[in-house]
C-alpha positions as CSV (number, residue, x, y, z in Angstrom):
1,X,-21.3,12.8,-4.7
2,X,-24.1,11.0,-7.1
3,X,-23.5,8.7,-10.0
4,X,-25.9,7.8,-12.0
5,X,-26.7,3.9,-12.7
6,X,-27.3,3.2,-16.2
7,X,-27.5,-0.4,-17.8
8,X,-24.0,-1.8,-17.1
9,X,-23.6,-0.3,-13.4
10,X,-22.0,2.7,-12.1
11,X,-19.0,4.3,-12.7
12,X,-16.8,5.3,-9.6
13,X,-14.3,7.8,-9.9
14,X,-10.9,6.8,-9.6
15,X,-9.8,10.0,-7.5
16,X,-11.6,7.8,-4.9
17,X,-10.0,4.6,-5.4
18,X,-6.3,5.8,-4.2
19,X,-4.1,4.0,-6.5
20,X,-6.0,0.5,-6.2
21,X,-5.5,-1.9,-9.2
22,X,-8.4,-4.1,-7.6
23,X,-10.9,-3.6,-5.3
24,X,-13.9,-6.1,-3.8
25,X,-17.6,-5.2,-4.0
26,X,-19.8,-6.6,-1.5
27,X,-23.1,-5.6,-0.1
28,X,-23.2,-5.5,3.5
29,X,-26.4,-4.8,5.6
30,X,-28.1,-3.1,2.9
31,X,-25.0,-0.9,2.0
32,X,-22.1,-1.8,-1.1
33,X,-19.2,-1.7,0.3
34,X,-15.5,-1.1,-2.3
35,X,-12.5,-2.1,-0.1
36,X,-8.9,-1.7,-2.6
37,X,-7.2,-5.1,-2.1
38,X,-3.5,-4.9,-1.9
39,X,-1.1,-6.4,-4.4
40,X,0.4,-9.4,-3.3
41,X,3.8,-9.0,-5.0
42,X,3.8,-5.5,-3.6
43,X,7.3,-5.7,-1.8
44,X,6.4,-2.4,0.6
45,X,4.2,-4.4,2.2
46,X,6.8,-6.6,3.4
47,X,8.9,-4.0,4.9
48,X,9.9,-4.4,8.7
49,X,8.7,-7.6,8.4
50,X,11.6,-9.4,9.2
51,X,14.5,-6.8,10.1
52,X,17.9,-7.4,11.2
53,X,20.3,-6.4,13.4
54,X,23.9,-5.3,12.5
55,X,25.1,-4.9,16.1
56,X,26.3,-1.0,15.0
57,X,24.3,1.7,17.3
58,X,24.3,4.4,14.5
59,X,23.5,2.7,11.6
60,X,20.2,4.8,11.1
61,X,22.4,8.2,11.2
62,X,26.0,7.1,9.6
63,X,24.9,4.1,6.6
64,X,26.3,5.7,3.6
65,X,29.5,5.5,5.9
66,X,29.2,1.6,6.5
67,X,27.7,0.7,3.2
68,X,30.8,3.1,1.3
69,X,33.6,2.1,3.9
70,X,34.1,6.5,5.0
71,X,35.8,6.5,8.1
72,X,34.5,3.4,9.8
């Protein structure tokens, strides 16, 4: 792909950007470089993080059954 560079900069489609509300813009080693950064307050980055145990060995397969009291 080419862009053109007029006056202000260049325009980068946002097809390219996958979904990033910021990115950085740095020149490395002769090169410009767009990394997306990740949102902070995102809460999927936090998932796994910390997980718990409930000491029940099919939780993954029966948790609608736990969480809605069916035949526990």
């Amino acid at each position: 792909m080419k862009a053109v560079v007029k006056k202000d900069g260049v325009l980068i489609p946002k097809k390219l950007l996958k979904g990033a509300k910021q990115v950085e813009i740095r020149q490395e080693h002769g090169r410009i470089v767009v990394l997306p950064i990740p949102a902070a307050d995102d809460p999927i980055f936090g998932l796994g993080s910390n997980p718990g145990h409930s000491g029940c060995g099919d939780l993954s397969t029966r948790h609608d059954d736990y969480l809605y009291g069916k035949d526990v």
